[in-house]
C-alpha positions as CSV (number, residue, x, y, z in Angstrom):
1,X,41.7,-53.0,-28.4
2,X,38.9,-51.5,-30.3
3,X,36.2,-52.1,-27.7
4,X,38.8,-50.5,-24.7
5,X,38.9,-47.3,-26.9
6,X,35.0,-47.2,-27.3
7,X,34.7,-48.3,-23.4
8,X,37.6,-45.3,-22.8
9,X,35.6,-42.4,-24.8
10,X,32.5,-43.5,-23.1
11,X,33.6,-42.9,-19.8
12,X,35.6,-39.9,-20.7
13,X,31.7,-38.6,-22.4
14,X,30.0,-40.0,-18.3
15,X,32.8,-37.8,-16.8
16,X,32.2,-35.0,-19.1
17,X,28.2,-35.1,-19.0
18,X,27.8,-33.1,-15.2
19,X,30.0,-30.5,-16.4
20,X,28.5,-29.4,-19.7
21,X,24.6,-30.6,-19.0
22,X,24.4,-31.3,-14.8
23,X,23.4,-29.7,-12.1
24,X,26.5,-27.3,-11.9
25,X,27.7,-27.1,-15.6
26,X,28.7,-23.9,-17.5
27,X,25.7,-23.1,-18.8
28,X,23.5,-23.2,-15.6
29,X,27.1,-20.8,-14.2
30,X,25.9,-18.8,-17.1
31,X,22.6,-18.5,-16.4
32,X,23.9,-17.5,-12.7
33,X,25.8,-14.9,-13.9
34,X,22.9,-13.3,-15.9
35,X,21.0,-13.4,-13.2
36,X,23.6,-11.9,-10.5
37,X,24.0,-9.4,-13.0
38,X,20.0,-8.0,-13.6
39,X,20.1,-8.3,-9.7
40,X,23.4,-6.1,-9.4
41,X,21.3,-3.7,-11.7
42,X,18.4,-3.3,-9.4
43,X,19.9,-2.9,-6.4
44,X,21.5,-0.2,-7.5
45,X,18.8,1.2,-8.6
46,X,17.4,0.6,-5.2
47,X,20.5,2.0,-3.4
48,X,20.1,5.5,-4.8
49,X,15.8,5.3,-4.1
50,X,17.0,4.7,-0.4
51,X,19.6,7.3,-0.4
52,X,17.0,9.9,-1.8
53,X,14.5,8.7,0.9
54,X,17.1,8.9,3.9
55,X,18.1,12.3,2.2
56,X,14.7,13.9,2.7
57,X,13.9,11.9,6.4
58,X,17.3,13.7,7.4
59,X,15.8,16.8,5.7
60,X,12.8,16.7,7.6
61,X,14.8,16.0,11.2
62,X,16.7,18.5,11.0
63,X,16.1,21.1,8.7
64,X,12.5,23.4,8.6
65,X,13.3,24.0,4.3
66,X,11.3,20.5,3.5
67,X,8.8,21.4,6.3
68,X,8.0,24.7,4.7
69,X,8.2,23.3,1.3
70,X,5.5,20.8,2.1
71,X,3.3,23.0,3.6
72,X,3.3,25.6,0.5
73,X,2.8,22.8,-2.5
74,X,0.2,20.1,-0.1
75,X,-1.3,22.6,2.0
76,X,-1.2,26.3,0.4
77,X,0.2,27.5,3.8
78,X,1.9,31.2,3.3
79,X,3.8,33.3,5.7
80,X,2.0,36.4,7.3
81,X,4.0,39.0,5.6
82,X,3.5,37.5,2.0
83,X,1.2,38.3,-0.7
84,X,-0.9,35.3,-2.4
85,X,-1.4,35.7,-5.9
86,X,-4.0,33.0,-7.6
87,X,-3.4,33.2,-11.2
88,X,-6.9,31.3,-13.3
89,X,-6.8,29.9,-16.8
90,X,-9.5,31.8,-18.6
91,X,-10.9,28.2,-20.1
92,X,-11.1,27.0,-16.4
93,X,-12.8,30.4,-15.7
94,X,-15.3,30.4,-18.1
95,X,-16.3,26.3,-17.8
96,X,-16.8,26.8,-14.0
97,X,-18.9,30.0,-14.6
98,X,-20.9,28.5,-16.9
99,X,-21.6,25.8,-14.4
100,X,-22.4,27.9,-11.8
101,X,-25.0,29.4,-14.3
102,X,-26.5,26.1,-15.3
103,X,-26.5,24.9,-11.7
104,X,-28.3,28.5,-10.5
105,X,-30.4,28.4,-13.5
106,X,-33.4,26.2,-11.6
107,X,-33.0,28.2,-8.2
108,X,-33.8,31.7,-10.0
109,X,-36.9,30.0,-11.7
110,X,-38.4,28.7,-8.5
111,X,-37.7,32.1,-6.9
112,X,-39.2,34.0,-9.3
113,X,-42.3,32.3,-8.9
């Protein structure tokens, strides 16, 4: 009787064995799940990227305020009637004179000879 319960719990521990360590037990379900999740994340992420994208190619179709955007800020396009107004940073200003100097310094002394 002994041996049938010992025969008994070992087959009951074979039967058990694929669902807690095998191919499809719960902790490679688990793993799935942690996975699907990190996925779900990025996706979404992804979703609102394209969105924003097929916002601003709809933009461009259709509309002429991306169009005019884009030529201001990339190409420094302004209208005829407006007024462009350049406004330096006086560390900027001096550095570049200054280099303009050094960089005109050996022209003058070859001219003046």
């Amino acid at each position: 009787m002994r041996i049938l319960a010992i025969v008994l719990a070992l087959m009951i521990a074979l039967l058990q064995w694929p669902l807690w360590i095998g191919k499809g037990s719960w902790l490679r379900v688990w793993q799935l799940d942690q996975e699907l999740a990190v996925r779900k994340t990025q996706n979404g992420k992804l979703r609102e990227r394209n969105g924003a994208l097929e916002a601003e190619v709809l933009d461009l179709k259709t509309g002429t305020d991306a169009i005019e955007e884009r030529a201001r800020n990339e190409l420094g396009m302004i209208r005829p009637d407006e007024v462009f107004f350049q406004v330096l940073d006086s560390r900027k200003l001096a550095s570049a004179a200054s280099s303009v100097a050094l960089a005109s310094a050996p022209l003058a002394a070859s001219a003046a000879r």
